[in-house]
N, C-alpha and C positions, 0 to 999 in steps of 0.2 A: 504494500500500500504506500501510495508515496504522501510526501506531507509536503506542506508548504515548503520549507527548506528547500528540501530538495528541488523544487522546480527553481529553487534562485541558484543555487550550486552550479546545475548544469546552465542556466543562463550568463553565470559567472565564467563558467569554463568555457563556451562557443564565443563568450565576447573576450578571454584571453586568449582564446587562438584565431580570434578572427584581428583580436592586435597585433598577435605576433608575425601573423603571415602580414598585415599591411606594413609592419615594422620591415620585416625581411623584404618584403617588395621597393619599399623607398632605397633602404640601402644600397639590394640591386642597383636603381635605375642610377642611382649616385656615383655607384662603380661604374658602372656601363658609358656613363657622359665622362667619369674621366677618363676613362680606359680611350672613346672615341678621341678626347681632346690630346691626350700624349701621343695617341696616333698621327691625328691631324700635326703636331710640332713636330714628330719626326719624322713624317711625309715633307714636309717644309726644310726641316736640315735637309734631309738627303737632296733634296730640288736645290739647293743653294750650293751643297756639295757641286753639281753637278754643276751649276753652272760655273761654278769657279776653277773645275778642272776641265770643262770643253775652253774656258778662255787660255788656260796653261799651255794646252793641247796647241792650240792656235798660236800663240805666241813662239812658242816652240816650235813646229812647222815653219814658220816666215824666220826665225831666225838659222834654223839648218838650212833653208830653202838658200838664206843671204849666204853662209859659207860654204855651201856647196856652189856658187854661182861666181866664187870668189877665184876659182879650179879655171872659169870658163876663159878662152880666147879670142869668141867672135864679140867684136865691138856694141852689137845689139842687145844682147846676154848683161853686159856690163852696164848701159843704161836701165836695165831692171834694180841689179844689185843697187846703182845709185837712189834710184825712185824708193827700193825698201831701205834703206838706210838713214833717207827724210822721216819717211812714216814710223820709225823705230823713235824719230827724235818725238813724232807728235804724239807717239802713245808713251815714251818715259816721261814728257812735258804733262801732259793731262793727268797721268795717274797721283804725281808729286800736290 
């Protein structure tokens, strides 16, 4: 036979587990926004990685590209190396 009591016990115990699972549920979604946002920061590093080593890549090409043209004989070959050798002054000038 149940008694009064008892129907508040068990109303106490459905609204302590219906707190607990909303407790665990906020937590989650708490985890889950930072879990997405440190992603999104190191999607971001890595993209800046990237950009700063395609510009290395780059710089580094045009400057083998200058000493290997440095080897060359024909007089047209040589007004290259001159023309990179400007544009070396305007990207050491810019980046200072």
């Amino acid at each position: 036979m149940k008694t009064k009591g008892d129907d508040h016990t068990g109303e106490r115990f459905e609204s302590t587990c219906f707190d607990k699972r909303a407790i665990r549920a906020h937590r989650n979604r708490e985890a889950a926004a930072r879990s997405r946002q440190m992603k999104k920061e190191y999607i971001t590093h890595l993209e800046n990685t990237v950009l700063q080593l395609t510009q290395r890549v780059d710089e580094l090409r045009k400057e083998n590209w200058y000493w290997l043209s440095l080897d060359t004989t024909w007089p047209a070959e040589l007004l290259h190396a001159e023309w990179f050798v400007e544009s070396l002054h305007v990207v050491n000038e810019s980046s200072c």
